[in-house]
N, C-alpha and C positions, 0 to 999 in steps of 0.2 A: 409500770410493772411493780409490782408486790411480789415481795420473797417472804416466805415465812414457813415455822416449822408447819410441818404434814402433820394432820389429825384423822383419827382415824374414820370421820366422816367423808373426808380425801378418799380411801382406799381403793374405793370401787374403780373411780376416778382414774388416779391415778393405774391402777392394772391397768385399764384397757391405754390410758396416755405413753406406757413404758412398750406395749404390746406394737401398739400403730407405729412408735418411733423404731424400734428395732426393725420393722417390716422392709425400711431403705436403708437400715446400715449395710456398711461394706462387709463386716463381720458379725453377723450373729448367729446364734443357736437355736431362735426362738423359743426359747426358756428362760427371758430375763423377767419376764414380769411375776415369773414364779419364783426366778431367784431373792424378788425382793419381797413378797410376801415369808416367804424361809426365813429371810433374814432378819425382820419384823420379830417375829415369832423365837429366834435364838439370843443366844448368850452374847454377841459382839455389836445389838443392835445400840444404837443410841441414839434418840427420839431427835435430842438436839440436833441431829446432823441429817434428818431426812426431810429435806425442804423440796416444795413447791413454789413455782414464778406461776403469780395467776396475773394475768391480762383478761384486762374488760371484763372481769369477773370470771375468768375459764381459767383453769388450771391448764397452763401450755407448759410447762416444764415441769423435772421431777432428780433431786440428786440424790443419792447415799453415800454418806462413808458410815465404813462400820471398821473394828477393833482388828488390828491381827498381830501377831509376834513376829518381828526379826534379833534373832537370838532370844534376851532375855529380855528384849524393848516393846514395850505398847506401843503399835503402832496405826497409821489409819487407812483404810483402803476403799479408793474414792469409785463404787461402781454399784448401778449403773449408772448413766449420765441418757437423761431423756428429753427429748423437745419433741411436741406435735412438728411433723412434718409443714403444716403449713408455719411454721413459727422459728423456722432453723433458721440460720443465717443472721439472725438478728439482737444475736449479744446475750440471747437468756440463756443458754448454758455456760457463756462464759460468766456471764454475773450469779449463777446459782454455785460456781466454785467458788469463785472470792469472797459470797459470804459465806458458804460453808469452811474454805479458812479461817476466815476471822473469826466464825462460833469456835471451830476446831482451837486454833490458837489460845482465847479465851478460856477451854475449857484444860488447857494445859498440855495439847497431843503437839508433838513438833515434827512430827513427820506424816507424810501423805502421799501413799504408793495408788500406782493406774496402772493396767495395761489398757493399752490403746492408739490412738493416731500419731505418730511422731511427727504429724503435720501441726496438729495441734494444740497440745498438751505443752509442748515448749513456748508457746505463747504465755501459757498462763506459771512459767518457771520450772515446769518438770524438768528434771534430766536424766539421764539415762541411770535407772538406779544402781549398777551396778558401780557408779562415779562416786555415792554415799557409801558403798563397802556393801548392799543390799546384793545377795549372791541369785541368779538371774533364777527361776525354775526353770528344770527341764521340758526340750520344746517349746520355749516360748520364744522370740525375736527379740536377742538385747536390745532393737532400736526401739520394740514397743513397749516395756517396763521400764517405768519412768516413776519420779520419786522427789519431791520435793521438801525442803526443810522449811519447816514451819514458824520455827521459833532462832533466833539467831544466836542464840546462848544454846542452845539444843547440842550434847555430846554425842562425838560420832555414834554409829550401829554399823553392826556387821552381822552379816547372817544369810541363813536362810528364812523366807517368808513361812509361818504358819498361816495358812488362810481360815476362816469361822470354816467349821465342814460342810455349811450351807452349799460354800462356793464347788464341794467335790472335787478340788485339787490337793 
């Protein structure tokens, strides 16, 4: 497997790979694949952190974080997270976070907000972000916003999340 950043020769690609994946989540809106074209196209995008895992030559995975505020802190928000349905299970979403860490880290961001599976997002160090001083939004399930620190020198944050307006919350 090959992790690398998404070019925009990816794009096509990728829509229909973000599209099929959300088809069997347990939560979707089927509006992600247009969320991350939005997001491409806005102010919190960051090229460095939109990576594809290509196997055998196919692009079977897709990640983003993009920029958001908690108070007055830069912060990152890691969604969506995509794998071709024939390619789940097998460690390419968990490997397209740990290098979109390590780019994130690298590029100086220390924090890294999800809503998502409290099954497994603690695997890869989330916690519950309300634990960082991250203040939950309204309606969502403290046990699914999850929040990780990037950087271990990293000062606390406290707040409420701004999301890019991409996201419409």
């Amino acid at each position: 497997m090959l992790i690398r950043q998404e070019t925009k020769n990816d794009y096509d690609k990728v829509y229909d790979l973000v599209k099929d994946a959300f088809k069997v989540a347990e939560h979707s809106d089927g509006n992600e694949q247009d969320l991350v074209v939005a997001l491409r196209e806005g102010e919190a995008f960051i090229p460095e952190l939109s990576l594809v895992a290509v196997v055998d030559g196919e692009i079977a995975g897709h990640v983003l974080f993009t920029k958001a505020k908690v108070g007055n802190d830069t912060v990152l928000v890691l969604a969506p997270l995509s794998v071709l349905p024939d390619f789940q299970s097998q460690g390419i979403g968990t490997a397209l976070i740990k290098e979109g860490h390590k780019i994130a880290e690298e590029l100086g961001y220390k924090y890294s907000l999800v809503l998502g599976s409290e099954k497994y997002y603690p695997r890869l160090g989330y916690i519950p972000a309300e634990k960082l001083g991250v203040l939950v939004p309204a309606g969502i399930p403290s046990v699914n916003f999850m929040a990780i620190q990037l950087q271990e020198n990293a000062k606390p944050i406290s707040g409420a999340v701004i999301y890019a307006k991409e996201f419409g919350l």
